[in-house]
C-alpha positions in Angstrom: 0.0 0.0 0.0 2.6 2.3 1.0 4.8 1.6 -2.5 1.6 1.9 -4.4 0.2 5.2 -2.8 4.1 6.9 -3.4 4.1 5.7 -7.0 0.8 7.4 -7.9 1.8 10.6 -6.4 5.2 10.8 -8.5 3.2 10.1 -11.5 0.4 13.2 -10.5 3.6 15.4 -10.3 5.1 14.4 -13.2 1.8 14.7 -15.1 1.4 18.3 -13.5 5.1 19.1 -14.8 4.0 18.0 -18.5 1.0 20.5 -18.2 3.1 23.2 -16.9 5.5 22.8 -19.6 3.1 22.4 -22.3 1.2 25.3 -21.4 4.2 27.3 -21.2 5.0 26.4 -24.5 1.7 27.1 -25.9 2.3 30.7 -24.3 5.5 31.3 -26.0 3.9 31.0 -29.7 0.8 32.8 -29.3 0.2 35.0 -31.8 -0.3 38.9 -30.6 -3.9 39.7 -30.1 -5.4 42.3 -32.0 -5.4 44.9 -28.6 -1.8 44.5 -29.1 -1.4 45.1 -32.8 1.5 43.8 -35.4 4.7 44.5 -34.6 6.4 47.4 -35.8 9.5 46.9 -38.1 12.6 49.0 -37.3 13.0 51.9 -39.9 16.4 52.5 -41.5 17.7 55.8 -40.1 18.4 58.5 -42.8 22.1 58.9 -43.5 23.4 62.4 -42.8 25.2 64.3 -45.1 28.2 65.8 -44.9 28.4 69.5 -45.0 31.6 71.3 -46.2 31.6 75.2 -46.3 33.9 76.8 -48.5 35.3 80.0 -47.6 37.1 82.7 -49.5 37.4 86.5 -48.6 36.3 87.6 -52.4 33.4 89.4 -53.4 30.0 87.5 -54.5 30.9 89.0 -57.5 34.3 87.5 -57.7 35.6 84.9 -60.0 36.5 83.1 -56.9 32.5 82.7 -56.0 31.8 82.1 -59.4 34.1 79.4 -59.6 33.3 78.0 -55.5 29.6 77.7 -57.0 30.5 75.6 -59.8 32.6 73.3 -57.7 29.3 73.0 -55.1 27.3 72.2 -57.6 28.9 69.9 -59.6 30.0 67.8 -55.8 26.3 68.1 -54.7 24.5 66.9 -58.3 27.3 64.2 -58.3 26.9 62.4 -54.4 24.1 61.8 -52.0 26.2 62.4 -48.8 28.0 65.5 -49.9 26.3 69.1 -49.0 28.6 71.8 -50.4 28.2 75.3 -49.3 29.6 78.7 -50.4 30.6 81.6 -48.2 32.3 84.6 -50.0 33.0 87.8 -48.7 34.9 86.4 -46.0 31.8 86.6 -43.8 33.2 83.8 -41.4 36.5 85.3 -41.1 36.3 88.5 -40.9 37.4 89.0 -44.8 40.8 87.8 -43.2 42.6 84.9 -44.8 44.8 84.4 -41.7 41.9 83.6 -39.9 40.2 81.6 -42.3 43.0 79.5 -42.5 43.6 78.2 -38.7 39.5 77.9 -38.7 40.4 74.8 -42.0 43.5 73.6 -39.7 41.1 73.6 -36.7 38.6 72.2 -38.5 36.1 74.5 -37.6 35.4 75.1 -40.6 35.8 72.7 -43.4 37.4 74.0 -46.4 38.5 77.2 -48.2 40.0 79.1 -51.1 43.2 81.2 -51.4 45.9 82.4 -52.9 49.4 81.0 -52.4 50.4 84.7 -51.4 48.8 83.9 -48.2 49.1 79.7 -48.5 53.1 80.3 -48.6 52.9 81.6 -45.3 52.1 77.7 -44.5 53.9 75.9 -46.9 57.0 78.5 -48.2 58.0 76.6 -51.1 54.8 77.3 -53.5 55.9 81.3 -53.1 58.5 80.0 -55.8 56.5 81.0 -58.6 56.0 84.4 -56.9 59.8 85.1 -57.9 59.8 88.5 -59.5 59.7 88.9 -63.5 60.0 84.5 -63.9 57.1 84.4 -65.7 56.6 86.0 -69.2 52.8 85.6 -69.9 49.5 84.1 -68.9 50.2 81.8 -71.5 53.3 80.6 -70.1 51.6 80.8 -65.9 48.9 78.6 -67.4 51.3 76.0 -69.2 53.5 75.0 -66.3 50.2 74.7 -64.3 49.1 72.2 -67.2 52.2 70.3 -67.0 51.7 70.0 -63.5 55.9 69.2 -63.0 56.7 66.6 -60.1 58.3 69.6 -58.0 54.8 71.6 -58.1 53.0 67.8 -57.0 55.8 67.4 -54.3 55.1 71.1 -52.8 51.2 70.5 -53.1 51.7 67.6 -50.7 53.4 69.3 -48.1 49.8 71.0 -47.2 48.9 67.3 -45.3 51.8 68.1 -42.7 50.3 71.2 -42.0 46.2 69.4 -41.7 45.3 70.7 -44.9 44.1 68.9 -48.8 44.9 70.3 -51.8 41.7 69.8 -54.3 42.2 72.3 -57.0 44.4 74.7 -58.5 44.0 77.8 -60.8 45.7 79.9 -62.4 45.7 84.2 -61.1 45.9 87.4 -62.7 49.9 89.1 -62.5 50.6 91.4 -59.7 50.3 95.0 -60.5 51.2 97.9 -58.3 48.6 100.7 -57.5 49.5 104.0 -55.1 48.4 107.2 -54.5 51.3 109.4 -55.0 53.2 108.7 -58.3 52.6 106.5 -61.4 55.3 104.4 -60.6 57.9 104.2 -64.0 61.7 103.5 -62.7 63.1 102.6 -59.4 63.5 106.1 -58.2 59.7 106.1 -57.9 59.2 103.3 -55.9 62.0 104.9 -53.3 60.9 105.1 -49.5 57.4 104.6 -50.6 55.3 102.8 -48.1 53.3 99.8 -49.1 51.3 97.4 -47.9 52.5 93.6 -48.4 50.9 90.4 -47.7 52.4 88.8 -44.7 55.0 86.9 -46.7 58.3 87.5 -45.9 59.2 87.2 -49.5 57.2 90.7 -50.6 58.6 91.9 -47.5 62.5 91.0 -49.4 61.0 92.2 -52.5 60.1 95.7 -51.7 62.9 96.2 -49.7 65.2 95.2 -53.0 63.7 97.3 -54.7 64.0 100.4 -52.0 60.7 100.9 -50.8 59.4 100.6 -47.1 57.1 97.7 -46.7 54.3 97.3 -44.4 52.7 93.6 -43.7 49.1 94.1 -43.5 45.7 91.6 -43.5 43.8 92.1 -46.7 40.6 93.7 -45.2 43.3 96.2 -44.1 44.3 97.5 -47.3 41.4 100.3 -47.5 41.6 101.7 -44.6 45.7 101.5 -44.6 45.7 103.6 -47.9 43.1 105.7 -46.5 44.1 106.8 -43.5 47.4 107.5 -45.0 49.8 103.9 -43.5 51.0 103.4 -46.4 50.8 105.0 -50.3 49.4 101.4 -51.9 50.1 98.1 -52.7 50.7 94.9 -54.8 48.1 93.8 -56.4 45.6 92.5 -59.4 43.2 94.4 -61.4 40.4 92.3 -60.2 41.5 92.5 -56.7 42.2 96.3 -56.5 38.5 96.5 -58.1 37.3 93.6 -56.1 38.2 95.4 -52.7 37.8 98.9 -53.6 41.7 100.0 -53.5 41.2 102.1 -56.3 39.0 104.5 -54.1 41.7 105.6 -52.4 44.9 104.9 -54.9 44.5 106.2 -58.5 48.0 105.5 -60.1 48.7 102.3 -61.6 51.3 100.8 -63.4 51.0 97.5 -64.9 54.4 95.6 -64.9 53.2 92.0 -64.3 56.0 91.3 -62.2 54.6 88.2 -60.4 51.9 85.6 -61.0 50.2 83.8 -58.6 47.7 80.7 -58.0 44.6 80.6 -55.8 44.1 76.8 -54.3 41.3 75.3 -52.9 42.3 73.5 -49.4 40.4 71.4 -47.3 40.7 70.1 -43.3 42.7 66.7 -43.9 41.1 64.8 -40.9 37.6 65.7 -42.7 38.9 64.7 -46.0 40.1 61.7 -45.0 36.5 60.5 -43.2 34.7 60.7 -46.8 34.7 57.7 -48.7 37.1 57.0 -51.7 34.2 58.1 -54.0 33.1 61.1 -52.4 36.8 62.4 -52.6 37.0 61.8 -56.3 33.8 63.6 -56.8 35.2 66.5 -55.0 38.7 66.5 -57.1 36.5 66.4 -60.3 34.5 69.4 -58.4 37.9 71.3 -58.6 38.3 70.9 -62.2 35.0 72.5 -62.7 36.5 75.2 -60.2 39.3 75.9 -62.4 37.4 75.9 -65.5 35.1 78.7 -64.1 37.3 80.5 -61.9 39.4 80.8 -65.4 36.4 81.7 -67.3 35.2 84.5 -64.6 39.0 85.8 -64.2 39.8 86.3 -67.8 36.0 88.4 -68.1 36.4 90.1 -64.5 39.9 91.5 -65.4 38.7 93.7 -68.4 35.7 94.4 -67.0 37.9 95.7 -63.9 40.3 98.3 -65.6 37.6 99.2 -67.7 35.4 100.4 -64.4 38.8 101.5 -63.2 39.4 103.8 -65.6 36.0 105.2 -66.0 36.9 106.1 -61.9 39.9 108.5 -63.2 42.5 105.4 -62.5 45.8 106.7 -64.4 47.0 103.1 -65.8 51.1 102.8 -67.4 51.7 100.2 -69.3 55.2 99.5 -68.4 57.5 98.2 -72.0 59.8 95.2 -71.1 62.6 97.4 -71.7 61.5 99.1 -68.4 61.2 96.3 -66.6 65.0 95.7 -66.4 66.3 98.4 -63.7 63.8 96.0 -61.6 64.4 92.9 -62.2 68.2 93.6 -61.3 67.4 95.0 -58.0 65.3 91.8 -57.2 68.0 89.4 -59.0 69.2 88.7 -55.3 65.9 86.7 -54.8 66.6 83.6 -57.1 70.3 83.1 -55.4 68.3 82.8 -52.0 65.5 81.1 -53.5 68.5 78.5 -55.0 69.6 78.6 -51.0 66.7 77.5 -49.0 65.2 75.2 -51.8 68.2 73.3 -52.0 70.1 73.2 -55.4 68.4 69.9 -57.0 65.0 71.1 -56.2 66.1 74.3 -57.4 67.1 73.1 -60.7 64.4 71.2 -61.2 62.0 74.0 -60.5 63.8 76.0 -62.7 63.4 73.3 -65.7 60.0 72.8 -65.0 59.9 76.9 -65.5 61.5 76.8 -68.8 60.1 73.9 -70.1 56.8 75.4 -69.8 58.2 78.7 -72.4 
């Protein structure tokens, strides 16, 4: 009786158990009531695009907002993660390119435009073509840029040591020389005159060859400079005497296109290097179509300059090569020092690359 009565009361729990477990089952694959509704499937989350603001101190009449346009919108039609912006004027830097610079290296801002007057304060080999009288034409400025020599490629990269990207080049008006004294014809002219430079030490070497007094000024300075009576003028473009107004206050200009220049577009290399391989392509074609409009804009912009210029009682000389040679022997110093701190091979091969683009 004992055994018996034991046995059936294992099998009740075990048959208990069994329910339990069944039951539990049976709970597990219910299927949701309608109170409770279908489940909701996770929605992808929208990707967010990267914005990159490019800033240059130019008017939004500039070629250099003309041509910033064309790269944003050829960068923005081309990729779905890229938004390109435009923001002339220097309205985030206070029209000052020093500024504007640190804010790329920062990377508070993304990216910018500028000449290599001002980017050979950060990498000082690129103010190589700014040696006076090396150049004889546009024709010749925009050749070497075309052949784009293995010393120029070497002296672009040096911009990633310094947190920067190089992703476009183009080509800049000569160098002129505007004041507000004397319409400037020989050496003896230019003597003791005060003028504002860019803050590059090599204008600062250059004036002082040539025996004037120079001044190391920001851009959005160069009004106000002239104005208040700092210094007598500057170095300069046509479109960027027009472009900032200089020939308000400076009326005598002599056109001797003594030095050329490029403007490059530069972007933050820690930002550059987080897009993907296809979005950086897209952006290095976006600097083609930068050059090609910049170029366009530039070559208008420059007549349309002078023109205005004169119509403002701007005396213009048109200085004969002959002219030209009382100068370039003042500043032949510069290419001995130039031979000095490049180093002879690079030098040399600078100077080829020069030549071979005659």
């Amino acid at each position: 009786m004992g055994k018996n009565f034991k046995r059936v009361i294992v099998f009740m729990l075990m048959a208990v158990l069994v329910v339990t477990l069944v039951g539990c089952g049976a709970a597990k694959t219910e299927e949701p009531t309608e109170s409770q509704g279908p489940k909701e499937e996770p929605q992808p989350k929208e990707q967010k695009k990267v914005k990159i603001s490019i800033n240059h101190t130019s008017s939004l009449e500039s070629p250099w907002q003309k041509g910033s346009l064309a790269l944003a919108e050829y960068a923005n039609s081309k990729s779905d993660n890229l938004e390109v912006e435009v923001f002339g004027n220097g309205v985030l830097c206070q029209r000052n390119w020093e500024i504007m610079l640190e804010m790329i290296q920062v990377g508070s801002t993304e990216a910018g435009l500028e000449s290599v007057t001002a980017l050979g304060s950060i990498v000082p080999e690129l103010s190589s073509i700014q040696l006076p009288f090396l150049f004889d034409d546009m024709d010749h400025v925009n050749q070497f840029l075309a052949n784009n020599p293995p010393i120029w490629q070497k002296w672009l990269k040096e911009f990633e040591k310094k947190g920067l990207v190089a992703i476009a080049v183009s080509p800049r008006r000569f160098r002129q020389l505007i004041n507000n004294k004397v319409l400037v014809k020989t050496p003896e002219d230019i003597k003791g005159l005060k003028f504002r430079v860019p803050s590059n030490q090599m204008f600062v070497r250059i004036f002082e060859l040539l025996g004037a007094k120079p001044v190391p000024l920001p851009s959005g300075e160069i009004y106000t400079s002239i104005q208040l009576g700092t210094v007598v003028g500057e170095d300069n473009s046509v479109p960027v005497v027009y472009d900032f107004k200089t020939h308000e206050v400076a009326d005598k200009m002599t056109i001797w296109n003594y030095m050329t220049d490029y403007s490059i577009v530069v972007i933050n290399k820690e930002i550059w290097e987080s897009l993907s391989k296809e979005d950086q392509q897209i952006l290095m074609e976006a600097g083609k179509e930068y050059d090609k409009a910049n170029r366009a804009a530039d070559d208008e912009y420059a007549v349309y300059a002078r023109e205005e210029m004169e119509k403002a009682g701007v005396a213009f000389y048109d200085m004969p090569a002959a002219e030209k040679e009382p100068f370039k022997e003042l500043v032949a110093p510069m290419y001995g020092e130039l031979k000095e701190k490049l180093g002879e091979a690079d030098y040399n091969e600078f100077m080829k690359a020069v030549d071979d683009a005659r």
